[in-house]
N, C-alpha and C positions, 0 to 999 in steps of 0.2 A: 504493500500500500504506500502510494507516494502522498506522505506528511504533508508535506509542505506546498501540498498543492491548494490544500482543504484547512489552511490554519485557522484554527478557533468556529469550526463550522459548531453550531452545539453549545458553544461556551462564548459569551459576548464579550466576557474578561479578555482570554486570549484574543480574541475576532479584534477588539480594540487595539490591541498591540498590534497584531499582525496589518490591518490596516495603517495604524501612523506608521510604522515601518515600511513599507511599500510606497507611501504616502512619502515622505522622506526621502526613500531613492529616490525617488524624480525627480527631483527639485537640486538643481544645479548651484551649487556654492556662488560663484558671478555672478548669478540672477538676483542674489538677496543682499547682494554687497559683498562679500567675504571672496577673497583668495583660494584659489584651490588649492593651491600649498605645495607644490609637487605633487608625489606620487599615492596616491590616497586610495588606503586599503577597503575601503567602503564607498558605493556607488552612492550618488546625491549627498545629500546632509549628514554627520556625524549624529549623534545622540545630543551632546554637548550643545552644538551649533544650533541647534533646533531649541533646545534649551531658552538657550539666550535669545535667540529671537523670538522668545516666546515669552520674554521674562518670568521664566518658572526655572526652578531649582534643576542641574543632574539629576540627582537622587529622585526627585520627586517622576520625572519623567521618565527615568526608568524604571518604576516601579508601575507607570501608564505602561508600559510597554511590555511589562512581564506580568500584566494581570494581577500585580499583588494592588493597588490603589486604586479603588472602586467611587462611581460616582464622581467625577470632577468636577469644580463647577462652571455654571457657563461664561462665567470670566475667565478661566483657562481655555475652554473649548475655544472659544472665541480668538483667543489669541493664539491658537495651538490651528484653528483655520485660516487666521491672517497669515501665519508663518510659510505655511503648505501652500499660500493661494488656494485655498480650494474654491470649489463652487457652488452651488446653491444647494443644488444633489448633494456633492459629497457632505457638507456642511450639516444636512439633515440625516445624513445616515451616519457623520460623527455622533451627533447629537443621541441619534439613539442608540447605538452601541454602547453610549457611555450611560446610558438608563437614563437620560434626561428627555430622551422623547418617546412618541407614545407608539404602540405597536407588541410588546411586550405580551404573551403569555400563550396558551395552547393555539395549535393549529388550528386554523379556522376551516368551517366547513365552504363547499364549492355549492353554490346554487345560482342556476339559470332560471328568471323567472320568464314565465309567459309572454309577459310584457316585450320583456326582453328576444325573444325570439319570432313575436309577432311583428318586431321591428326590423329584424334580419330579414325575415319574408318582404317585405316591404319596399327592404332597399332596392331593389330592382335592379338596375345595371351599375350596380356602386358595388366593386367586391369589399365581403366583408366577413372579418374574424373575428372570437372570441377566444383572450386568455386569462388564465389564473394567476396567480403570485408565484407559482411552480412553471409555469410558462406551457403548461399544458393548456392545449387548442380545444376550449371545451363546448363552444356550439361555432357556425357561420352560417352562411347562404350560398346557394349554389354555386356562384362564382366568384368566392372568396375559396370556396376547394379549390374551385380548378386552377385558381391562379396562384394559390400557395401548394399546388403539387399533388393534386389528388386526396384532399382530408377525409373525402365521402368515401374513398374505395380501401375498404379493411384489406391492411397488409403492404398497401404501396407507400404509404411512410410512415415513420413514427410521430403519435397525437402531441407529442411535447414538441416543442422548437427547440427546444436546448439538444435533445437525443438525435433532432433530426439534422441540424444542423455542423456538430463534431460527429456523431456516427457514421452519416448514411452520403457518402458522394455526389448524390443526386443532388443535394444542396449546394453545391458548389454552379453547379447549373443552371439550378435556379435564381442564385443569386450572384450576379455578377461580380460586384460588391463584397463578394464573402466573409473577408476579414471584418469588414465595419460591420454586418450582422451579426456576425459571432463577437466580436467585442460588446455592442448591444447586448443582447442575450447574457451575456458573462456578466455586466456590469446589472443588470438586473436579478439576474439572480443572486447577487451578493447585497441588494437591498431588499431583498423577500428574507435571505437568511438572518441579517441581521434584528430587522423587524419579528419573525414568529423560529426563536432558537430553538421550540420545541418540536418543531414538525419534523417530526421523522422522515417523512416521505420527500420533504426538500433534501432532508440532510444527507440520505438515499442516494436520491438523484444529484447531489454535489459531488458526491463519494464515489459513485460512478463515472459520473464523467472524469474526473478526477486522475481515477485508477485507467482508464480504456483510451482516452486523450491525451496526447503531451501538449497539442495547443489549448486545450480547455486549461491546463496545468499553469501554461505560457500565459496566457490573458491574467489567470485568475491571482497569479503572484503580481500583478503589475495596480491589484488596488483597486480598481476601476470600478466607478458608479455611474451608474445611466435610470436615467428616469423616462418613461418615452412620454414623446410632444407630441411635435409632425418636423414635416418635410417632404423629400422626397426621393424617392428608392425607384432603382430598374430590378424589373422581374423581367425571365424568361420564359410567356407561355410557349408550350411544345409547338403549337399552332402557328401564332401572330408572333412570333419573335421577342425581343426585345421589345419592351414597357417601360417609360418613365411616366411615373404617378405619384403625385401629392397625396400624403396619408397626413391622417389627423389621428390621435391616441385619442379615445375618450374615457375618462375615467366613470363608472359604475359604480355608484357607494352600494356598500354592503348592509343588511340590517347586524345587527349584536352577535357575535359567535360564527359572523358568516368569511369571507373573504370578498374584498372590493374586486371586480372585473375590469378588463381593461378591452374597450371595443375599438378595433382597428377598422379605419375605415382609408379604401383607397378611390382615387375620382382622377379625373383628367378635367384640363379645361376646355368649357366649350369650345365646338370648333375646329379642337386641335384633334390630329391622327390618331392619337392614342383613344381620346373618346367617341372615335367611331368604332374601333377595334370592342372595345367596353360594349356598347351598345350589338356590334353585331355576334359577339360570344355572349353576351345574356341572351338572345332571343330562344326562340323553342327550334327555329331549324339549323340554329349551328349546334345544337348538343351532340351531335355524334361528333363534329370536328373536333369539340371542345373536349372532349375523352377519347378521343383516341390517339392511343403513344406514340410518339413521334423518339426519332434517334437522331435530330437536329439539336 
């Protein structure tokens, strides 16, 4: 089992260290003022160096870092996210790592409600997904499958995006882009871990990819937090080629005990090629073209 791929999965203490450390590396001595000094046995910031720019004691921030000093408060965090530069993401997943934010306690349960899928029906030539805090793909609509790779047809990929994306090749195809969806993905799943430490089934699924992945490995030592927005991404349908599409994230509040969803929605704008493409793969006489394998 590769450690050190999975620090503090389970345990927020370590998860806290293991992030300001990762956090740390990256951050270039010249960028905060300070000399590199020669030849320097540690990539980014020293312990020390972070210290001081953070006006908090060695001692004290080694003790952040080894899990032994719990609770900080958010006049350290705060200067402990000035020091890193971080960003608004990391800064809130600081926050809760260190028990000062909220998210804290049993795995939440996964519910789709009605509503919720009578609006997936709905969207009409707008593909669209649904995901969990596990990054499992757990309802869409017709052409949010086909455009994420077949989700309707049991056995052609795996329901998570994390699994599908380091496991399965095919993702490479479908996503042009692959490194910046798997970073994505990576960087989200280390804000669901940090948020619900007791969910087995994340910690599962971290510990696997973990173990099976050296790039899962590669991303996940580098710290990285993502929160999804929008923007815009190229897909490869098998059919129509290459798609650039504007997606929006929508967030889902959850009720009490449940887990909030996150609804991806993708569109083109009027007019433009891509949204004729939309338009003539939703209709009812392109569904055979729209499902059938192409080796393009």
């Amino acid at each position: 089992m590769h450690r050190e791929g999975i620090d503090g999965i389970g345990d927020t203490q370590r998860a806290l260290g293991g992030f300001l450390r990762a956090r740390r590396g990256r951050v270039a001595p010249e960028h905060v003022g300070l000399t590199g000094g020669g030849r320097r046995r540690v990539r980014g910031l020293r312990r020390e160096e972070l210290a001081q720019l953070a006006g908090i004691s060695v001692d004290y921030y080694v003790r952040l870092e080894q899990g032994r000093a719990t609770q900080p408060s958010p006049e350290v965090l705060d200067a402990l996210a000035r020091a890193l530069g971080l960003d608004v993401a990391e800064r809130k997943h600081l926050a809760t790592l260190a028990g000062s934010g909220s998210g804290h306690g049993p795995a939440p349960k996964v519910r789709v409600s009605p509503l919720l899928r009578r609006l997936l029906e709905a969207a009409g030539s707008l593909p669209v997904f649904v995901t969990n805090h596990r990054l499992d793909v757990v309802a869409w609509n017709d052409l949010g499958s086909v455009l994420m790779g077949g989700l309707a047809e049991p056995g052609r990929r795996a329901p998570n995006e994390a699994r599908y994306l380091f496991l399965d090749p095919a993702s490479r195809s479908l996503f042009p882009e692959w490194e910046d969806r798997a970073v994505e993905a990576v960087g989200q799943l280390r804000v669901s871990a940090g948020r619900y430490p007791d969910d087995v089934e994340l910690t599962a699924l971290i510990t696997e990819l973990s173990s099976l992945s050296a790039e899962f490995r590669r991303i996940w030592s580098t710290g990285e937090v993502v929160m999804c927005a929008r923007g815009r991404k190229r897909l490869r349908h098998p059919a129509a080629g290459l798609l650039t599409l504007d997606y929006e994230t929508l967030h889902v509040p959850a009720a009490p005990g449940e887990s909030g969803l996150e609804m991806h929605v993708f569109s083109a704008e009027e007019g433009s090629q891509e949204a004729a493409v939309l338009a003539r793969l939703a209709s009812p006489a392109a569904a055979d073209e729209v499902l059938a394998p192409s080796g393009g």
